[in-house]
N, C-alpha and C positions, 0 to 999 in steps of 0.2 A: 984543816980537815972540814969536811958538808957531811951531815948527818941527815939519815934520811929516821925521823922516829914514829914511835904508836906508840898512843896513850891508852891507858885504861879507865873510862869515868865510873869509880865508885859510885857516883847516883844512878847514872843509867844503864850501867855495864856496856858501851859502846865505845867502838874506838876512834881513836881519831889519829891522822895520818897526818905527818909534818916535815918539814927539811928545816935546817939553821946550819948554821956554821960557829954556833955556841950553844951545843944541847943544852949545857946548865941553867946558863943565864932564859933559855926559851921555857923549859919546866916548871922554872919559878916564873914566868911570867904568868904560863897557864894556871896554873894553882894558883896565883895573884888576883885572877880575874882581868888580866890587863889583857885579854885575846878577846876579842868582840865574840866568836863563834863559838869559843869554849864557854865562856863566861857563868853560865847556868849549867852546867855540867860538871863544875867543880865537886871533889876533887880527885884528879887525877895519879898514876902511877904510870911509870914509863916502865912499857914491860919487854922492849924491842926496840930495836936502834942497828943501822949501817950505816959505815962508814965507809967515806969516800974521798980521794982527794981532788976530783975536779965537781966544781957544781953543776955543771953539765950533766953530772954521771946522776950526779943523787937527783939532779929536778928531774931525769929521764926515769928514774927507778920511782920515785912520788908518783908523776902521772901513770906510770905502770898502774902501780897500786890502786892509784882512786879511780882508775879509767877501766882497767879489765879484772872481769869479776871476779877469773879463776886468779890470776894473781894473790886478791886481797883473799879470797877465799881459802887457797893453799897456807897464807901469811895467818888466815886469824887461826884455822889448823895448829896451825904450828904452835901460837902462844896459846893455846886452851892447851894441849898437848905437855910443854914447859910447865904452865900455873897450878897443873891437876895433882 
């Protein structure tokens, strides 16, 4: 399976949008500090995650997300929505 996920940063409340094909092992890396871009923005909670079985699907559904506004717009909607 390719997971397409979104993080929530505790310090900045900002999300951050990702693909893996090992959600767990990628969580702990961010929480880890081992991600160059998250690295200061520790720590995180994965509040949203799809799932996919070609990576095609999920790298298409990522650039959705970080590329068109309403997409992420409708998506952080949604998890403020779930978190309240």
């Amino acid at each position: 399976m390719h997971y397409v996920y979104v993080l929530l940063s505790k310090k900045d409340n900002k999300l951050y949008i990702g693909r893996t094909s090992d959600l767990r092992r990628r969580f702990n890396e961010h929480n880890k500090g081992l991600n160059l871009s998250t690295k200061y923005r520790r720590p995180f909670v994965l509040v949203y995650y799809e799932a996919y079985k070609s990576s095609n699907d999920a790298a298409r559904r990522e650039v959705r997300l970080k590329k068109f506004k309403n997409s992420y717009t409708e998506l952080r909607k949604r998890i403020e929505l779930s978190c309240a």
